[in-house]
C-alpha positions as CSV (number, residue, x, y, z in Angstrom):
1,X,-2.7,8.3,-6.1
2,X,-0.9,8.8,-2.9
3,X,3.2,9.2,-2.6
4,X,5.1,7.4,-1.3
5,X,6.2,7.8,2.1
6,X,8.7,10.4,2.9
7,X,10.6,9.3,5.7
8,X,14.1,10.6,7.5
9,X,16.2,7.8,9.7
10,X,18.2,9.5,12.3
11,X,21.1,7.7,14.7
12,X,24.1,8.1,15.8
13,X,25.4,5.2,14.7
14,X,25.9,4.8,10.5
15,X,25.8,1.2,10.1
16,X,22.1,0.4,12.2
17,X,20.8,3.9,10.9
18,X,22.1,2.9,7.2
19,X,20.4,-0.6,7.0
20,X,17.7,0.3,8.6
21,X,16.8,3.1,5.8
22,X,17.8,0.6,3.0
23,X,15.2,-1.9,4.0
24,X,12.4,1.0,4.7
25,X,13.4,2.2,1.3
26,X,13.3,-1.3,-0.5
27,X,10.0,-1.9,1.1
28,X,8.0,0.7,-0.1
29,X,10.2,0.8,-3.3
30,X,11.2,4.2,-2.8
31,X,15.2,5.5,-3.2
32,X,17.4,5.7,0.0
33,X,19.1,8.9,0.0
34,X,22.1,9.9,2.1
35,X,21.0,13.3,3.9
36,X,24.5,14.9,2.4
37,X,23.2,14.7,-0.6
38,X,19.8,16.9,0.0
39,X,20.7,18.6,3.2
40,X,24.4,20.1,1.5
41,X,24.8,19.2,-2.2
42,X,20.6,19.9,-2.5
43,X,19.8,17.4,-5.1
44,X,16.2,17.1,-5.7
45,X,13.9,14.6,-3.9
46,X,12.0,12.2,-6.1
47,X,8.0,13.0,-5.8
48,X,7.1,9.7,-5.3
49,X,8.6,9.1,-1.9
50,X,12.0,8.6,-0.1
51,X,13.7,7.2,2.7
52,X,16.4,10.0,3.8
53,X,19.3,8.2,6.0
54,X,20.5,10.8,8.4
55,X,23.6,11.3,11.5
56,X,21.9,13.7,14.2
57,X,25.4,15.8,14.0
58,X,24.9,16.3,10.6
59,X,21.2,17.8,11.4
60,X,22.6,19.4,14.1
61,X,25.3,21.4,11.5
62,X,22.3,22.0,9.2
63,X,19.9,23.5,11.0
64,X,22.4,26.1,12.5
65,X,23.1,27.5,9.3
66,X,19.5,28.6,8.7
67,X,16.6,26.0,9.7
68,X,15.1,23.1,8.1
69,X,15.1,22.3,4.3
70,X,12.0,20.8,2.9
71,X,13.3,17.6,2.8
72,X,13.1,17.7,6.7
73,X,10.2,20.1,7.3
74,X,7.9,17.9,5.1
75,X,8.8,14.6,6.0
76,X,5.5,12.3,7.1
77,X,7.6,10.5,9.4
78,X,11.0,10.7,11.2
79,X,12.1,7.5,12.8
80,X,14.8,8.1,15.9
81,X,16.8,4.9,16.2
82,X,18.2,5.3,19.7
83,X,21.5,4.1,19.9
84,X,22.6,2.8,23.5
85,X,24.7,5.8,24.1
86,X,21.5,8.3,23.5
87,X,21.0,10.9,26.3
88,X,18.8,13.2,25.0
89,X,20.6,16.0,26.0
90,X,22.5,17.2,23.5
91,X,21.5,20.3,20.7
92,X,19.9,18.2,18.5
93,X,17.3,17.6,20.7
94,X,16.1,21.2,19.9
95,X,15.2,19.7,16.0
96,X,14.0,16.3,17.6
97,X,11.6,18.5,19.7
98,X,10.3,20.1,16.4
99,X,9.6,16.8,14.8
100,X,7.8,15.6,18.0
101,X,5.5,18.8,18.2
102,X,4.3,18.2,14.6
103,X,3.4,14.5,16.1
104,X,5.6,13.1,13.5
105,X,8.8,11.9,15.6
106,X,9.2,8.1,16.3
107,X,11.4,6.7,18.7
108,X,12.8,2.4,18.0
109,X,15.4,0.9,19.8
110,X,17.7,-0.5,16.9
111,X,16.6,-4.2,18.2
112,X,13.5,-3.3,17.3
113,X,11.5,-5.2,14.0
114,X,11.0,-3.6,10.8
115,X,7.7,-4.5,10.6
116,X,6.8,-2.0,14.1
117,X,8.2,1.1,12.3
118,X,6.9,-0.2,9.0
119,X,3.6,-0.2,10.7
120,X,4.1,3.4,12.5
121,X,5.3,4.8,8.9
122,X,2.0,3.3,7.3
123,X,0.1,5.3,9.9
124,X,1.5,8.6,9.2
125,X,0.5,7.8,5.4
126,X,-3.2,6.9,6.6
127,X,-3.1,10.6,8.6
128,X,-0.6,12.8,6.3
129,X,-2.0,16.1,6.4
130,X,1.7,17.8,5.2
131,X,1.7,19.2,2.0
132,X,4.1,18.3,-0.7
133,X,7.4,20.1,-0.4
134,X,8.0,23.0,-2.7
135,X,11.0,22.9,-4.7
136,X,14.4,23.1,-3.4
137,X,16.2,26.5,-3.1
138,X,18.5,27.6,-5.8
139,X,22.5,28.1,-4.6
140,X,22.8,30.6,-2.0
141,X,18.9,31.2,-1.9
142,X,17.5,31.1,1.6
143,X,14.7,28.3,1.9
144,X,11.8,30.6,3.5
145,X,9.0,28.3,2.8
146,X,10.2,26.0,5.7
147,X,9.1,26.1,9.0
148,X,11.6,27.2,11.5
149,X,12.4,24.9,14.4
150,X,9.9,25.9,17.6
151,X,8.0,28.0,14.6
152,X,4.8,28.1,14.2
């Protein structure tokens, strides 16, 4: 049996990226998780599948204390809701850059109907090739199974 989907929402803006993830996550009947919660406290992720709801600052903070956790390095499909304000300049374009070398970035407008990025999730299922993420670090332990952003 395959898992659910594991899927990261990223935007700017909390209350399009927030609904968006809850209606991804009650779709495919998998819990929404705020990224705080696995990117800083490190709770565990479910193995059946998740929907992690995401600010790109809070990525941005993240990977510049020592790379990607699992959570993000494993994810099947990461769905960029563009705000209006989106330039593509800033730092966190260095992890968006990651996700879209690994073919598994998706840009939407937020306008845009769940049933496109349900369909683009779907496809990643059809082609995931990721292995399942290994358990998360301990406290203080450095998370070296991970690949590093513009890693191999």
């Amino acid at each position: 049996m395959v898992a659910g989907p594991r899927v990261v929402v990223i935007a700017a803006g909390d209350g399009v990226r927030s609904a968006r993830s809850a209606r991804l996550a009650a779709h495919y009947g998998v819990p929404r998780l705020p990224a705080v919660d696995v990117l800083l406290k490190r709770h565990a992720l479910p193995a059946d599948g998740y929907v992690i709801d995401s600010s790109l600052h809070l990525l941005d903070r993240v990977a510049g204390s020592g790379g990607l956790l699992p959570a993000l390095a494993f994810a099947d499909l990461v769905v960029l809701v563009r705000d209006a304000g989106w330039s593509g300049a800033d730092e966190t374009c260095r992890l968006l850059r990651y996700y879209e070398a690994r073919g598994v970035l998706v840009g939407f407008p937020p306008q845009v109907p769940d049933r496109e990025v349900i369909e683009a999730v779907d496809a990643a299922l059809r082609g995931r090739t990721a292995p399942d993420p290994p358990a998360p670090p301990e406290p203080g332990e450095v998370c070296r199974a991970c690949p590093a952003p513009g890693g191999p």
